[in-house]
Each structure stands twice: as C-alpha cells, then as structure tokens.
gemmi code that builds the backbone of each chain (N, CA, C; Angstrom):
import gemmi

chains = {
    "A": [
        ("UNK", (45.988, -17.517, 6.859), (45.242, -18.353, 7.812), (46.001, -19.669, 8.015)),
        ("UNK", (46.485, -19.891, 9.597), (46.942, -21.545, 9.594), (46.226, -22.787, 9.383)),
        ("UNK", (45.009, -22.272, 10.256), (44.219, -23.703, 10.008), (42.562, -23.082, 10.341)),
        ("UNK", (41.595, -23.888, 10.098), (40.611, -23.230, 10.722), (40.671, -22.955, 12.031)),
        ("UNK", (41.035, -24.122, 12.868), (40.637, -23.836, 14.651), (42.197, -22.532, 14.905)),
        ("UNK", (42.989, -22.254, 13.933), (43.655, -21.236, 14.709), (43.927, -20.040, 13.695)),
        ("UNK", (42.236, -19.245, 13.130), (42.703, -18.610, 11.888), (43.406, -17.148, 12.139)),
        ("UNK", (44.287, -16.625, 13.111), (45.050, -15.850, 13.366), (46.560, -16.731, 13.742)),
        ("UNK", (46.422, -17.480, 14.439), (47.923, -17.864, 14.737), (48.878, -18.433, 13.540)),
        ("UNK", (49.894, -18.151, 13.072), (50.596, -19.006, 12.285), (50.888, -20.555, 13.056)),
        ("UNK", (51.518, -21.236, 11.646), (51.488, -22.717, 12.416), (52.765, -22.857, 12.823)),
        ("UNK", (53.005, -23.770, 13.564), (54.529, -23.852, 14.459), (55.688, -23.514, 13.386)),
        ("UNK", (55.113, -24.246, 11.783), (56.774, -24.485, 11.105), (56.620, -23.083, 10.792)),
        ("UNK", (55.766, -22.245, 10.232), (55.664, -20.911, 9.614), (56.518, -20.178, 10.873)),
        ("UNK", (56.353, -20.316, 12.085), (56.655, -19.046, 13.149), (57.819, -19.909, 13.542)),
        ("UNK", (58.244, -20.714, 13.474), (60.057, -21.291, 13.150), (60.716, -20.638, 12.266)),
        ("UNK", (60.465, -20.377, 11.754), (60.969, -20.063, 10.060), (60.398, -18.719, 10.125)),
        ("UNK", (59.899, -18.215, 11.218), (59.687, -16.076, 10.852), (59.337, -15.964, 9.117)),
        ("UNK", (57.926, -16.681, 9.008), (57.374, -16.122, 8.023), (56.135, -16.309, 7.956)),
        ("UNK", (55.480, -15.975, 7.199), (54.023, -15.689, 7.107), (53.232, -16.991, 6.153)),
        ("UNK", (52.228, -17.462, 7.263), (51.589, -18.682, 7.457), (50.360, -18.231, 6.118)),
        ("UNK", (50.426, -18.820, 4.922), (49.407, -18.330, 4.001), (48.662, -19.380, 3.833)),
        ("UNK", (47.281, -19.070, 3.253), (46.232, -19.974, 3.085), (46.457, -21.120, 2.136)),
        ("UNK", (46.856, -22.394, 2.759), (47.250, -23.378, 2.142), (48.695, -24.304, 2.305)),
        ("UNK", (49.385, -23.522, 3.660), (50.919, -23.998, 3.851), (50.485, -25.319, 4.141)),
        ("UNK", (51.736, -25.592, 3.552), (51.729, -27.452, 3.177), (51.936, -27.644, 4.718)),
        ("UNK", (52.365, -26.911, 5.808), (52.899, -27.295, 6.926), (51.541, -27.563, 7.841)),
        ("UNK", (50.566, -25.960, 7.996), (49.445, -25.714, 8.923), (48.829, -26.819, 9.305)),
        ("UNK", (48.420, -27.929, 8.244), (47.206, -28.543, 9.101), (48.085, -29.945, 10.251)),
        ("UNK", (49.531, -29.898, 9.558), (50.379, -30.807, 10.873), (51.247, -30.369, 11.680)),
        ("UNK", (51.215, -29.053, 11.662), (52.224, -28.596, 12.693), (51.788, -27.394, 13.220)),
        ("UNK", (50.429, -27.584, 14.172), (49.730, -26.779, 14.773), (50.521, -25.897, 16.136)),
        ("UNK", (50.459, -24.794, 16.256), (50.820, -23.744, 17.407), (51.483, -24.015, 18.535)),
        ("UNK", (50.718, -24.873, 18.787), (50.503, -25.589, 20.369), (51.742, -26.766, 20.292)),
        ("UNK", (52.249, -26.895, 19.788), (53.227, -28.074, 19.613), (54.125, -27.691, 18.637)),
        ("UNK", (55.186, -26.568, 19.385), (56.192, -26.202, 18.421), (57.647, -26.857, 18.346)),
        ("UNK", (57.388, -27.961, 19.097), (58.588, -28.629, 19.361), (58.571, -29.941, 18.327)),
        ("UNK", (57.267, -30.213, 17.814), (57.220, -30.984, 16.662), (57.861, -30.760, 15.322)),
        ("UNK", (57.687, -29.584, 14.805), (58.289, -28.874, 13.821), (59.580, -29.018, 14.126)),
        ("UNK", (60.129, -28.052, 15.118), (61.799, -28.015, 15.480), (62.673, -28.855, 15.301)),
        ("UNK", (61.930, -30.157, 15.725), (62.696, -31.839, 15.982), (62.627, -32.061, 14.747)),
        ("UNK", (61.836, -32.494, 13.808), (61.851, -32.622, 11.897), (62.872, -31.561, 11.581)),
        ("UNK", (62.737, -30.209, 11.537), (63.456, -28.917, 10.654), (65.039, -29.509, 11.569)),
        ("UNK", (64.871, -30.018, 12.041), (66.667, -30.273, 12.979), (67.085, -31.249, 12.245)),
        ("UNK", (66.340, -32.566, 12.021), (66.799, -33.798, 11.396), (66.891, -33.815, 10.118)),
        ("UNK", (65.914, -33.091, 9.530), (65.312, -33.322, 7.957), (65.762, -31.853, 7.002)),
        ("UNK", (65.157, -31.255, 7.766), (65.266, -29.648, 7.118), (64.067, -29.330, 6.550)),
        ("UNK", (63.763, -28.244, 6.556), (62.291, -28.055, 6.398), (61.975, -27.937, 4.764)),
        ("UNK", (63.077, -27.632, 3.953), (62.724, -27.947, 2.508), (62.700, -29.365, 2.102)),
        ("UNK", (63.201, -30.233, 2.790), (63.023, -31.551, 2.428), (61.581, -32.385, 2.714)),
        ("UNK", (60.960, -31.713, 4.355), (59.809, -32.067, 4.643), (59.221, -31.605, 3.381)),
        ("UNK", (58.894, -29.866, 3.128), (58.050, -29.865, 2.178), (57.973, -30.477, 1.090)),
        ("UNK", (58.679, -30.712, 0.525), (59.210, -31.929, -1.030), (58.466, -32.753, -0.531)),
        ("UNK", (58.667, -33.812, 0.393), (58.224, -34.788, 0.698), (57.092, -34.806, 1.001)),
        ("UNK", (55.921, -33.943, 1.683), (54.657, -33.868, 1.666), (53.862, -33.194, 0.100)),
        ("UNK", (54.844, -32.679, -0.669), (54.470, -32.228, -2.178), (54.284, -33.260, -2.776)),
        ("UNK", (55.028, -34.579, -2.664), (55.051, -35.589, -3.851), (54.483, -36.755, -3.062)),
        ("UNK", (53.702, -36.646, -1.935), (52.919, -37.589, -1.490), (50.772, -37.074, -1.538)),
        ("UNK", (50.186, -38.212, -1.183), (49.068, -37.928, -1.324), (47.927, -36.913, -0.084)),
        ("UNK", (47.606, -36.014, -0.392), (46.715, -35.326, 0.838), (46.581, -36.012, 2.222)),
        ("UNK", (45.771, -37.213, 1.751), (45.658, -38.298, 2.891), (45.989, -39.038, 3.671)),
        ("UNK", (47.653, -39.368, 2.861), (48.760, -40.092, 3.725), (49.797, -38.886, 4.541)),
        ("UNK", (49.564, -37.600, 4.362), (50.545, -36.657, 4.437), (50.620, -36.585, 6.581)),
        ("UNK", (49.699, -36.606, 6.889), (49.371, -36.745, 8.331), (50.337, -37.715, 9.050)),
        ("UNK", (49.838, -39.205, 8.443), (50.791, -40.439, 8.526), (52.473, -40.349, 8.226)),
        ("UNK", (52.673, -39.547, 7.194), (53.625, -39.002, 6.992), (54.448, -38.297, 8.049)),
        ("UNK", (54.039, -37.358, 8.330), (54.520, -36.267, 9.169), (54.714, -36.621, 10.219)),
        ("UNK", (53.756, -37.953, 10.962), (53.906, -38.276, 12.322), (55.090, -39.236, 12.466)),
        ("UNK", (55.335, -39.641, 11.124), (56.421, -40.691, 11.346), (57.794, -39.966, 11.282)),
        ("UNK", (57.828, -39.223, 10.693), (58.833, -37.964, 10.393), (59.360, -37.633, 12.129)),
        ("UNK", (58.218, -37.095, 12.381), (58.640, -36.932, 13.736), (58.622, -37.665, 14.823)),
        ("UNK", (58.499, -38.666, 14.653), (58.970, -40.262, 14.694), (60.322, -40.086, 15.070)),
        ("UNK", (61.140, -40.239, 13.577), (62.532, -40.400, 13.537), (63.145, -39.249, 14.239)),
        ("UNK", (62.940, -38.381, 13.936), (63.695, -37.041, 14.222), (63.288, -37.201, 15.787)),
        ("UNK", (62.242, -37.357, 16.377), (62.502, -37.678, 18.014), (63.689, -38.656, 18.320)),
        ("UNK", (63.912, -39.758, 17.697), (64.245, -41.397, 18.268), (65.954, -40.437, 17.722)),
        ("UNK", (65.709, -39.798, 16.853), (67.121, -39.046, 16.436), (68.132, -38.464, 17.264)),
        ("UNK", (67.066, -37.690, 17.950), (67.709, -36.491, 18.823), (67.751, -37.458, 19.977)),
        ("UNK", (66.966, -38.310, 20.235), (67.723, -39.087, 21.762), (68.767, -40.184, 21.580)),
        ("UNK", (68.928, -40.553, 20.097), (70.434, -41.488, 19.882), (70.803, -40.713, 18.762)),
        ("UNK", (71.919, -39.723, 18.514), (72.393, -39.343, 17.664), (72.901, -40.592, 16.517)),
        ("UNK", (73.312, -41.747, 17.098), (74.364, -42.701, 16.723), (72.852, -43.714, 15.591)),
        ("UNK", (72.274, -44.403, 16.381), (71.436, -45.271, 16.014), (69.795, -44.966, 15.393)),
        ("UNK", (69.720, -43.929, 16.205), (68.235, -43.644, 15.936), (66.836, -44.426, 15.945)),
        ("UNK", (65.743, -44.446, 14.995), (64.712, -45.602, 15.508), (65.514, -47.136, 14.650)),
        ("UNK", (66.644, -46.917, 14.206), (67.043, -48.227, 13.756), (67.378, -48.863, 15.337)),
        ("UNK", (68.018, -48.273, 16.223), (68.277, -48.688, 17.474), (67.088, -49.991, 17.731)),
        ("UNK", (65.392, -48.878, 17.677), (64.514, -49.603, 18.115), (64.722, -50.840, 17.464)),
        ("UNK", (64.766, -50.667, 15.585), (64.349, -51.947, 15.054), (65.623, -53.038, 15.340)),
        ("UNK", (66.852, -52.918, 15.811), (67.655, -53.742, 15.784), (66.877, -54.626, 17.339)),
        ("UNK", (66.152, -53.813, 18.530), (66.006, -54.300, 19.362), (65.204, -55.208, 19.210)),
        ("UNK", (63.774, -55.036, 18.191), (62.483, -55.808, 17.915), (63.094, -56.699, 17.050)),
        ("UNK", (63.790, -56.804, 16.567), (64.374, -57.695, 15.667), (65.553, -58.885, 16.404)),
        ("UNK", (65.471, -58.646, 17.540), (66.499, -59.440, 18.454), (64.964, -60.499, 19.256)),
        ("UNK", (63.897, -59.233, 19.338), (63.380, -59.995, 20.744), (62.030, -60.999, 19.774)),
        ("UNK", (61.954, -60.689, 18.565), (61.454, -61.907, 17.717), (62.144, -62.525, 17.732)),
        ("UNK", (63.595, -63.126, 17.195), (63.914, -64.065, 17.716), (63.972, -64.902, 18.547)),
        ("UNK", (64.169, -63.826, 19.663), (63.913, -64.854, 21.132), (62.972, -65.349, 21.541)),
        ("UNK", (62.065, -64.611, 20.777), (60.518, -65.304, 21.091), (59.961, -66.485, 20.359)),
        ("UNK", (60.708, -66.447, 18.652), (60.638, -67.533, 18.003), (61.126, -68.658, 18.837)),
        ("UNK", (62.479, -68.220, 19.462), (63.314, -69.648, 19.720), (62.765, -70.299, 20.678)),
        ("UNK", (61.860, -69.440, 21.854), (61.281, -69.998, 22.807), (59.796, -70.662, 22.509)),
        ("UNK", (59.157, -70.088, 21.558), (57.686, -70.676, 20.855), (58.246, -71.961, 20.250)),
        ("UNK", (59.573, -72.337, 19.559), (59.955, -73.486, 19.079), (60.167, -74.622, 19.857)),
        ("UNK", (60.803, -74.245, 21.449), (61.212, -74.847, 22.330), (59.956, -75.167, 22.995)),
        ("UNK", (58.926, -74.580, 23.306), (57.606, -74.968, 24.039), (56.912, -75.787, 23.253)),
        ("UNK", (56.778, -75.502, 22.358), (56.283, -76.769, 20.876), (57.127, -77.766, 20.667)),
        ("UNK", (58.307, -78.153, 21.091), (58.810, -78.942, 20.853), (58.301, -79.766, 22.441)),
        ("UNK", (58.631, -78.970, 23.897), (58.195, -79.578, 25.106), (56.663, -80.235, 24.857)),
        ("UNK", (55.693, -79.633, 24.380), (54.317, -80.087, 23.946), (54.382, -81.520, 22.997)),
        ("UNK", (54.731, -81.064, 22.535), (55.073, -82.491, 21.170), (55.377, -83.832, 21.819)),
        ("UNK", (56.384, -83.523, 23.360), (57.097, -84.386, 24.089), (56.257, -85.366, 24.689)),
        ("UNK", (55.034, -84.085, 25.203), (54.265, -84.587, 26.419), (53.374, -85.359, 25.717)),
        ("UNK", (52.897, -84.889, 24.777), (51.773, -85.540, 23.382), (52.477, -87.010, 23.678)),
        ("UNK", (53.243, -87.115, 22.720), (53.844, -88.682, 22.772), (54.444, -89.021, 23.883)),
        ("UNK", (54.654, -88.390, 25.271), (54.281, -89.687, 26.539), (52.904, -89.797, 26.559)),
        ("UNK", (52.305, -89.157, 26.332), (50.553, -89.349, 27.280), (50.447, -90.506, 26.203)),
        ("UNK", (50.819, -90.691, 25.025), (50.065, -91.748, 23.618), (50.670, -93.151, 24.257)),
        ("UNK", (52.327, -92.711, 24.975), (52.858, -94.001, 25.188), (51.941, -94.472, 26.758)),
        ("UNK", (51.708, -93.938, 27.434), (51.163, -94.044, 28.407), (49.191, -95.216, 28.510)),
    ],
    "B": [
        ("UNK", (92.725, -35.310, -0.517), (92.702, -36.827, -0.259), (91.824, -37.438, 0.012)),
        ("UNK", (91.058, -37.927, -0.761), (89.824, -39.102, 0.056), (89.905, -39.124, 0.968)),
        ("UNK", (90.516, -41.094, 0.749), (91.127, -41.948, 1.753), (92.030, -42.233, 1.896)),
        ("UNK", (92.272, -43.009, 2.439), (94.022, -43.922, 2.285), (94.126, -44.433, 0.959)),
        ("UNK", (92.768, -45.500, 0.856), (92.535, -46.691, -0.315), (92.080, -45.653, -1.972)),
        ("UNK", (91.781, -44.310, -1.592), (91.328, -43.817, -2.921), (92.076, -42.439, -2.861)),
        ("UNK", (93.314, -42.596, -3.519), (94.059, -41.396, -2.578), (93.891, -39.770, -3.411)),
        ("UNK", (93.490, -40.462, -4.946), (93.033, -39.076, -5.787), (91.739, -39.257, -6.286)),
        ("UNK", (90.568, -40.204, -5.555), (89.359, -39.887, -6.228), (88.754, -39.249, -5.221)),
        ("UNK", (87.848, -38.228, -5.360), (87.277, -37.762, -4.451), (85.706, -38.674, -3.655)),
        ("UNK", (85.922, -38.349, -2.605), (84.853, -39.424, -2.185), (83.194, -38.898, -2.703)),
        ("UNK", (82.218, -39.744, -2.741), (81.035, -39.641, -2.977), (80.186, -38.293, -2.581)),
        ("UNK", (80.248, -37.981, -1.651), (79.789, -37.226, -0.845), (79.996, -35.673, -1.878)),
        ("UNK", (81.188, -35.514, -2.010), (82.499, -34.110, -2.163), (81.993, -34.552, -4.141)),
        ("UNK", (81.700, -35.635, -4.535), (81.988, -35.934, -5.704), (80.509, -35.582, -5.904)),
        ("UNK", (79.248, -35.942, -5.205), (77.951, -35.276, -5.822), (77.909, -33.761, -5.540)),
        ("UNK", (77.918, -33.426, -4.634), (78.404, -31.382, -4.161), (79.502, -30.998, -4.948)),
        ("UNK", (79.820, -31.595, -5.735), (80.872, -31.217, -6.481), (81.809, -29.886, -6.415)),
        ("UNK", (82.237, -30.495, -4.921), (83.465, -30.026, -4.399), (84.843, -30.164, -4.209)),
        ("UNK", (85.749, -29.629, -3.819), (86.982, -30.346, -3.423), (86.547, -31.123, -2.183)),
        ("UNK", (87.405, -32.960, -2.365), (87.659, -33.676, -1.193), (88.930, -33.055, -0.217)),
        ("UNK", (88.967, -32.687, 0.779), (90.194, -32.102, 1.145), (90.602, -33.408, 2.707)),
        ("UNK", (91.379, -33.460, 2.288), (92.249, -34.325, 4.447), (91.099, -33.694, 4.907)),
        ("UNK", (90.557, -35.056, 5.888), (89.998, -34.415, 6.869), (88.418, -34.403, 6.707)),
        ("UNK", (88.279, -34.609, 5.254), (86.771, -34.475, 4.691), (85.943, -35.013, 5.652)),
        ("UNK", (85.099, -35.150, 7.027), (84.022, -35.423, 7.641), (83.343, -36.556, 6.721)),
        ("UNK", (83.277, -36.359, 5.386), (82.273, -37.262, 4.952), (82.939, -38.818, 4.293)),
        ("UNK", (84.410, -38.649, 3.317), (85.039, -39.552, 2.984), (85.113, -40.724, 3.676)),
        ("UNK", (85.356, -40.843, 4.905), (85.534, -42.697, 5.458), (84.225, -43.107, 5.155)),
        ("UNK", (83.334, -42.717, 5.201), (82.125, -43.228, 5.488), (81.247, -43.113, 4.006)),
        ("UNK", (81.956, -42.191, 2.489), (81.081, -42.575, 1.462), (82.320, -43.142, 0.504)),
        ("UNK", (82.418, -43.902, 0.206), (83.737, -44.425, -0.733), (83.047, -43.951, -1.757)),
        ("UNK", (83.579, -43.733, -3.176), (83.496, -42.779, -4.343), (82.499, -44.359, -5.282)),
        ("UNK", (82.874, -45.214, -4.542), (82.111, -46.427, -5.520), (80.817, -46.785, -5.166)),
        ("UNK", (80.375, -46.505, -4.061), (79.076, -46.175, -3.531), (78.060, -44.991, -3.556)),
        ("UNK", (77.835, -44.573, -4.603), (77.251, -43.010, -4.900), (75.848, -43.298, -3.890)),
        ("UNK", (75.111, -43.827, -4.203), (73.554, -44.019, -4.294), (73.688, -43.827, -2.437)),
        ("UNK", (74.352, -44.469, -1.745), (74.628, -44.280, -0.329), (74.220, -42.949, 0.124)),
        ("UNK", (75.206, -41.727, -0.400), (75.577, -40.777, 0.091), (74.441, -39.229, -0.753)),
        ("UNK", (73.589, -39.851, -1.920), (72.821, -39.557, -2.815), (71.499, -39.980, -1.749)),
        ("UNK", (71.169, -40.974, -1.485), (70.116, -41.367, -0.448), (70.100, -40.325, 0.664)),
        ("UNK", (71.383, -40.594, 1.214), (71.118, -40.075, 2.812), (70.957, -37.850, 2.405)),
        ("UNK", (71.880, -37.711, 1.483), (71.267, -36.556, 0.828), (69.837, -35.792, 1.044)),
        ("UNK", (69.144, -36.920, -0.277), (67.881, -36.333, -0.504), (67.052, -35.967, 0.475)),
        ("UNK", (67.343, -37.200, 1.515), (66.549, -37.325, 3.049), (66.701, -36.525, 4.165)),
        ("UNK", (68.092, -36.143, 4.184), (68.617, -35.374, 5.526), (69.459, -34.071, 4.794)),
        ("UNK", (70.159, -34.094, 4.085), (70.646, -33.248, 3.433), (72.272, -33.187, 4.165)),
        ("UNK", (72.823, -32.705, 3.131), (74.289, -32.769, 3.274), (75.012, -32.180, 5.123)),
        ("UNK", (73.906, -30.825, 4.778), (74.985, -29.855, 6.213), (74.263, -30.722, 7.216)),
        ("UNK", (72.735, -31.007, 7.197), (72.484, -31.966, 8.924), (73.504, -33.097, 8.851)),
        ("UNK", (73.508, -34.278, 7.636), (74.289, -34.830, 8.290), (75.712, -34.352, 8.482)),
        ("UNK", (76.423, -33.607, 8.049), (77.611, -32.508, 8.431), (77.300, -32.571, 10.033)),
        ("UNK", (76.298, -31.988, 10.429), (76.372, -31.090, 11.785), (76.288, -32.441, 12.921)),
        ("UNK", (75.589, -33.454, 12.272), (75.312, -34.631, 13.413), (76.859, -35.523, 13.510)),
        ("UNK", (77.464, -35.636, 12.046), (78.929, -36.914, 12.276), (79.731, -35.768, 13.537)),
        ("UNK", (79.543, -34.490, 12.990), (80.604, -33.521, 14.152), (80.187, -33.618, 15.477)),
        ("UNK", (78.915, -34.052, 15.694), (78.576, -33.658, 17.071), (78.365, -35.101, 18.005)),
        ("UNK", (79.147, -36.431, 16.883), (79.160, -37.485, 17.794), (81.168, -37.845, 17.615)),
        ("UNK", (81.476, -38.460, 18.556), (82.306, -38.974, 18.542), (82.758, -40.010, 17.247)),
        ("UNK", (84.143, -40.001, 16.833), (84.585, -40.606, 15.545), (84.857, -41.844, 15.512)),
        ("UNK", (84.783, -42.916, 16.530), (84.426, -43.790, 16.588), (83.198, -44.450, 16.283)),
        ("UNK", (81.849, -43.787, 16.567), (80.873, -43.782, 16.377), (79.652, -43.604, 15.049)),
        ("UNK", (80.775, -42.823, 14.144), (80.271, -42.000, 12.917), (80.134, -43.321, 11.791)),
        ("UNK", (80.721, -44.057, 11.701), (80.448, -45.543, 10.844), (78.742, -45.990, 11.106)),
        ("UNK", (78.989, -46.007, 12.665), (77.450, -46.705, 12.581), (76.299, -45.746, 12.742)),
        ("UNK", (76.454, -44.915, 12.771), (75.550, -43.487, 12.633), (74.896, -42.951, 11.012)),
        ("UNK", (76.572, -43.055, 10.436), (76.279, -43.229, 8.480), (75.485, -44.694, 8.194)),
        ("UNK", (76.015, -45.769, 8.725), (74.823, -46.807, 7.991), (73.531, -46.714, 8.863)),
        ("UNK", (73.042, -45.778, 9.792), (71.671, -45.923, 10.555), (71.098, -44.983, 9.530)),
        ("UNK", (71.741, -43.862, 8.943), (71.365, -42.675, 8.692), (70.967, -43.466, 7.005)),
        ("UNK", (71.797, -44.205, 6.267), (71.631, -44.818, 4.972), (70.653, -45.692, 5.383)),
        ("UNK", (70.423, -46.233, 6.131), (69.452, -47.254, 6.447), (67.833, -46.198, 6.529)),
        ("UNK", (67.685, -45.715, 6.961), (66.421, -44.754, 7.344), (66.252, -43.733, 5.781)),
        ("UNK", (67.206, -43.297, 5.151), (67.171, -42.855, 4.251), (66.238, -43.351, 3.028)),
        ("UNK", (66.927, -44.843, 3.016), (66.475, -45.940, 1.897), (64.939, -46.258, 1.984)),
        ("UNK", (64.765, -46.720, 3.483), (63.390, -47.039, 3.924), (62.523, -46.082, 3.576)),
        ("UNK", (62.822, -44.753, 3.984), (62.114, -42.917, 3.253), (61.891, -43.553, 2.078)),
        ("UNK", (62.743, -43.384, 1.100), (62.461, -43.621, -0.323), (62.039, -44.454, -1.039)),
        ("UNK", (61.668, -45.734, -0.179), (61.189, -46.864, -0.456), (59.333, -46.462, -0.382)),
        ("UNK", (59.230, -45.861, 0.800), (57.967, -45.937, 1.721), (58.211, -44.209, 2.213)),
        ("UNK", (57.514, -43.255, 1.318), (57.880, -41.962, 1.769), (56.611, -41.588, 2.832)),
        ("UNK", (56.084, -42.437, 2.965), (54.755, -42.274, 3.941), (55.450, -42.818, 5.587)),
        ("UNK", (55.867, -43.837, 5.639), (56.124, -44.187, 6.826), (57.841, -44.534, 7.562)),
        ("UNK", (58.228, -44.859, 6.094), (59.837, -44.537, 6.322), (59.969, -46.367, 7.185)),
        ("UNK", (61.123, -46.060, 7.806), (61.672, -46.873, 8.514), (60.450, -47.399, 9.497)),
        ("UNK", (59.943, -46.477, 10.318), (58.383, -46.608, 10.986), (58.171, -47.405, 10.493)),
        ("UNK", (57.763, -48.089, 9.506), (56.561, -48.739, 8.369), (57.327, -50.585, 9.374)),
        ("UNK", (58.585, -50.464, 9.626), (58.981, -51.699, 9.638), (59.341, -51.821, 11.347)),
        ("UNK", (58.680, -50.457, 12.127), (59.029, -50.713, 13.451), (57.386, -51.509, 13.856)),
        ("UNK", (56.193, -50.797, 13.156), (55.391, -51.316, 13.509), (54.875, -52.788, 13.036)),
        ("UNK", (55.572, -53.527, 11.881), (55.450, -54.645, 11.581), (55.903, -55.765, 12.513)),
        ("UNK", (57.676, -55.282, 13.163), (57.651, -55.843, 14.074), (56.978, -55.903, 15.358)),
        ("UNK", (56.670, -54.322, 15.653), (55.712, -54.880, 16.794), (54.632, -55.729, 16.850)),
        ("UNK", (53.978, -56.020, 15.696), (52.564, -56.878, 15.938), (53.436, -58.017, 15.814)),
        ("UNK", (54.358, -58.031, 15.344), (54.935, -59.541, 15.631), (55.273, -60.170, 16.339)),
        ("UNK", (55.964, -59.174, 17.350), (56.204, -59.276, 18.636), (54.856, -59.830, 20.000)),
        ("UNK", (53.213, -58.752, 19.634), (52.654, -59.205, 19.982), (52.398, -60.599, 19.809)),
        ("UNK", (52.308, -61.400, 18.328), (51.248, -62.388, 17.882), (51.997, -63.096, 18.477)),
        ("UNK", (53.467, -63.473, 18.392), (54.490, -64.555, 19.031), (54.455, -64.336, 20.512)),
        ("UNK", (53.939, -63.845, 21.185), (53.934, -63.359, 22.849), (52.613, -64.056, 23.091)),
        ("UNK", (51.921, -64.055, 22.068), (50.183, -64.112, 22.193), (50.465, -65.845, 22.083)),
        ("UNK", (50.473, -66.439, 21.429), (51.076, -67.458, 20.618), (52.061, -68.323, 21.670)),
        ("UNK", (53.024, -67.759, 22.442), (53.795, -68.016, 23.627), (53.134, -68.604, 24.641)),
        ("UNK", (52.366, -67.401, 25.264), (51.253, -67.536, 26.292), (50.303, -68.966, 26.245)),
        ("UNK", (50.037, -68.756, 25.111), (48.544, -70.175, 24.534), (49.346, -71.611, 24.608)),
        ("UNK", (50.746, -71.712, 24.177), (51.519, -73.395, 24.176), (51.640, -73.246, 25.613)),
        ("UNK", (52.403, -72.572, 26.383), (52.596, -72.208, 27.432), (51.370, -72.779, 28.837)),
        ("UNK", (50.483, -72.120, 28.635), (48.945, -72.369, 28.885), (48.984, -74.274, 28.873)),
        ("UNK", (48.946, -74.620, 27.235), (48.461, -76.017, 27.241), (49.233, -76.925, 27.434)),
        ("UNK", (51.092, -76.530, 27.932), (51.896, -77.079, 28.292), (51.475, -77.645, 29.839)),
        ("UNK", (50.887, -76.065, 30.665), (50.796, -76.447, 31.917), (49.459, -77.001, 32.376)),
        ("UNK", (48.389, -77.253, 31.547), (47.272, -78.100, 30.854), (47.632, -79.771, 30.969)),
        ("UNK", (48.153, -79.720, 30.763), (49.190, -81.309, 29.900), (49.772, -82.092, 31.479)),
        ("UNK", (50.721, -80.998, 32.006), (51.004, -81.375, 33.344), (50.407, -81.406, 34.078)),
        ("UNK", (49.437, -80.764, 34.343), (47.951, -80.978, 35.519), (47.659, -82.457, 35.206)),
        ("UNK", (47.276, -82.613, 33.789), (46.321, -83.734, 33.507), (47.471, -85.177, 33.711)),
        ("UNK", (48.868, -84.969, 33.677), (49.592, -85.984, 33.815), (49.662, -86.028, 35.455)),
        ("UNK", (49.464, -84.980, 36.170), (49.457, -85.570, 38.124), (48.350, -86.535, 37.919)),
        ("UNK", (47.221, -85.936, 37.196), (46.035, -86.081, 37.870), (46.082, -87.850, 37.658)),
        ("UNK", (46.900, -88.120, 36.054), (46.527, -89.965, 36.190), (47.342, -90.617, 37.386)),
    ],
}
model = gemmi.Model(1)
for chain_id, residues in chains.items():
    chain = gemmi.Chain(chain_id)
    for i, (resn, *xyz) in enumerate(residues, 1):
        res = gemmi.Residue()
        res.name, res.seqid = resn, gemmi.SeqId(i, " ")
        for name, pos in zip(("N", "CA", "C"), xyz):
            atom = gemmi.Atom()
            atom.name, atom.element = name, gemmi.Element(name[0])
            atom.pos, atom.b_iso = gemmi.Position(*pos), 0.0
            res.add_atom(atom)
        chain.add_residue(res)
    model.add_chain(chain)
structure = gemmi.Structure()
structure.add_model(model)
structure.setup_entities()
C-alpha cells in the first residue's frame, strides 16, 4: 500500500525504482503518484539511498519539511548545474546589503532633516 | 598523479574510495588530499558518481565553483538535515522583507518631514 488516498498505486520513488511500494516506504507519504517528477529531480541530485538515510535518521515530523527542501535543491540544481540554490543565497545576500546601505542612508537623510527643523 | 602541487599523494576524493588517483582524475583539482572533510561532506550528501556525472556535464572552467556550491550545500545538509541550505534561503528572505518594510516606513517619514518643511 502507498498511502491511504492511493492504496493500489505505488508511490512515484517506488515506480522510479521498478519496485514494489510496501506498507510503510519511507518514500509513500512524500512522493505521491501524481508528481513523479519530484522524486526524479532528488534521485538525480541526491540518489535515492541517500534520501532514504536521511529521512531514517531524522524525526517523522520534520521528514515532510525535509523532503520539500530536498527538492528544493535538486530543482534550483537542475536549473544551475554550476551554483545551485547557493546562486539564490549569494543573490539575497547582495540585496540585504543594498537594502542595509540604503535604510542607513535614509536614516542618516532623516537625522538631517530632524536637526534643520530643531535649527529652524 | 594528483596534481601538479601533490604529485604522489592521491587526492581526497580517490584517497576516501580508495582508489587509484590517475591524470585526469575529474575529482583531484577540486579535493586536495589535505582537505578530506570537503570531499567526505559532499560524499555523504550527493555521493561520489552524481557528483562524477554533474563536474562532466559542466564545462572545466566552471567545476571550481560548482565543487564549492556543492561543499557549501553539503555542509549546510549536515549541519541542518531538515532544511539544508533552505534553512538560510528563508532567513534571508524575511530579512529582506523586514529591511524593505523598514525602508518603506523612513522613506514614508522622510517624505512626512518635507511636506511639513513646504508647509512652514
């Protein structure tokens, strides 16, 4: 059984992998039928014995959170071979700055106007 | 041959698979034999043949900053096996919001400030 809502279909990673979806695959309840391109993109980046390890030695509850971030990377992967979601973080990490430098610069223009209006 | 600089140690990579380094090794420029934990990281996470199949399938110019994106995302995994690198895309984003949010409001009482200076 994959999951309850699909207790005949195997789950995407089981029918990737041409094998038989048993009651309890660490995969079924995040890598449902209908979205077999989720699985593919992880088993491409990661490999699918590494996912499982990695949802083995984490907790039931975070494993969801897990998996989505997984396929997270392995998306941001396959569209920059080179950079990946570090790409993203080098970008968010540029445009805080710029936003610091400009929140510093408007607080400093404010500060300006403060002490004309006092001299005034 | 390793490298140039390590001409009979075998590089990191060839030295945990405990294989021959041979000319040519795909993995040597990019794990020097004094950096284990590098090439041990990106390992556990991606595993030897993906990253094999990804340095081949980008250009060799490129493969430097691909190995430190790939060590970079690795580390973050093992730091944070729940959210990985993720964990630090979404930190910056709210940061991004609060300083935008934060922008807007000086911004606001900057052009506050100048109204009230026509108006004397």
């Amino acid at each position: 059984m994959a999951s309850s809502s699909h207790p005949s279909a195997p789950c995407a990673a089981c029918k990737f992998l041409r094998r038989k979806c048993i009651q309890g695959c660490v995969f079924s309840p995040y890598f449902p039928p209908e979205d077999p391109t989720k699985f593919a993109n992880v088993h491409k980046i990661f490999g699918a014995s590494n996912v499982s390890k990695l949802l083995n030695e984490i907790a039931p509850h975070q494993r969801e959170d897990a998996v989505n971030s997984l396929a997270y990377e392995a998306e941001a992967r396959l569209k920059d071979p080179v950079y990946g979601c570090v790409g993203a973080i080098s970008v968010l990490q540029r445009q805080v700055l710029r936003l610091q430098k400009e929140l510093d610069a408007t607080n400093a223009d404010l500060i300006r106007f403060s002490i004309q209006d006092i001299d005034f």
